[in-house]
C-alpha positions, -999 to +999 in steps of 0.1 A: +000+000+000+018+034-010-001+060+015-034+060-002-053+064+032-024+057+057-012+081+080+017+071+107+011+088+140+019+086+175+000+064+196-030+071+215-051+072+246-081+066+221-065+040+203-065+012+230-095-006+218-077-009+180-047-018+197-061-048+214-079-060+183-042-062+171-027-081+195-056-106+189-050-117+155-038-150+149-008-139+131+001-113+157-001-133+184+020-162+164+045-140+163+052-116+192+050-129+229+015-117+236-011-139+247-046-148+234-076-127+245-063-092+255-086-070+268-087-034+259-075-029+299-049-051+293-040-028+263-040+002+281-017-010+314+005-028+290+010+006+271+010+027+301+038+008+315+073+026+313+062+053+292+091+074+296+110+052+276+088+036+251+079+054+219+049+043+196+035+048+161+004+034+151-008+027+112-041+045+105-064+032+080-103+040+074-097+059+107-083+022+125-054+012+137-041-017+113-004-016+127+019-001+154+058-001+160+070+003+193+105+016+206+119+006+236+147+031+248+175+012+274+195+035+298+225+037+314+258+022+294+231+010+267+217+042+265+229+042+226+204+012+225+171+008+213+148-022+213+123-027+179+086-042+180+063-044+153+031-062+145+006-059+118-030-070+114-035-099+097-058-082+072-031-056+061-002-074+052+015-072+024+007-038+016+040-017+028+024-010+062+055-024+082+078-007+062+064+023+062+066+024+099+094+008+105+112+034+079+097+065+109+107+049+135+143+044+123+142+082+116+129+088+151+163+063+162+183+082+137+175+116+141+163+129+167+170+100+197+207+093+182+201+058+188+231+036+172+220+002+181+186-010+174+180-049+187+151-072+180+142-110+187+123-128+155+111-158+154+133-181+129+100-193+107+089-158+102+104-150+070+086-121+059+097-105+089+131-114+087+135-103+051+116-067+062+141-064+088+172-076+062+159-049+041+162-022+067+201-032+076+189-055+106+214-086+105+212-120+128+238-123+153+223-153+171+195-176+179+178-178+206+170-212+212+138-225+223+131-183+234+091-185+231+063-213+243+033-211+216+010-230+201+020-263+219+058-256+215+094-242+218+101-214+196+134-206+185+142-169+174+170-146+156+185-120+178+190-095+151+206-059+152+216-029+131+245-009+135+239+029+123+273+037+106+286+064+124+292+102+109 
């Protein structure tokens, strides 16, 4: 989807009842380490938590949140750090969503938070996210084994970073 009807914008108070549609769909909650059946006051304590250093863009669509990106800032001697979460609604991907956020919230990293590091954990079976990531400068540096219990089982996942050169 170019941005025929998307806008990127921070997240919310009044989004909490999107967001928790979004963490229940299948593929979202395949994929990251929620759990089924969020509630929408689940949603808002979970993003009320740590604000201070947590940043979050949303996906708009038809006036609904469809995806959101979330930045995790860590302090002290990893201060130059910043942990990377996406997640998409099942019924809008494939349309550039993620990487139209993801492309923000690096320039959010880049420049204006100075960030140099940005981490993330993947799942190893979720190849479209992997190859996103890849395309963004992300690279694996380990796995993670048997990081995540789902769907019956042991989930391995890629620890993946990206360096931002520096000037």
């Amino acid at each position: 989807m170019a941005d025929g009807g998307l806008t990127i914008r921070s997240l919310e108070p009044e989004d909490y009842a999107d967001w928790a549609v979004l963490r229940n769909c299948p593929y979202v909650q395949r994929n990251t380490l929620g759990l089924p059946c969020s509630s929408i006051s689940d949603a808002r304590r979970r993003l009320e938590e740590g604000k201070d250093s947590f940043r979050s863009l949303v996906a708009v669509v038809d006036g609904h949140v469809v995806a959101q990106v979330g930045l995790e800032l860590m302090r002290n001697r990893r201060s130059h750090v910043g942990l990377i979460g996406i997640m998409v609604h099942d019924d809008y991907t494939r349309r550039g969503i993620a990487s139209a956020l993801l492309a923000a919230m690096l320039d959010i990293a880049d420049n204006w938070l100075n960030l140099h590091r940005l981490e993330l954990q993947v799942y190893t079976d979720n190849e479209r996210a992997i190859n996103l990531y890849k395309k963004f400068g992300f690279e694996i540096e380990g796995t993670l084994r048997d990081y995540a219990y789902g769907d019956g089982h042991y989930l391995d996942a890629y620890e993946m970073a990206r360096l931002r050169p520096r000037p």
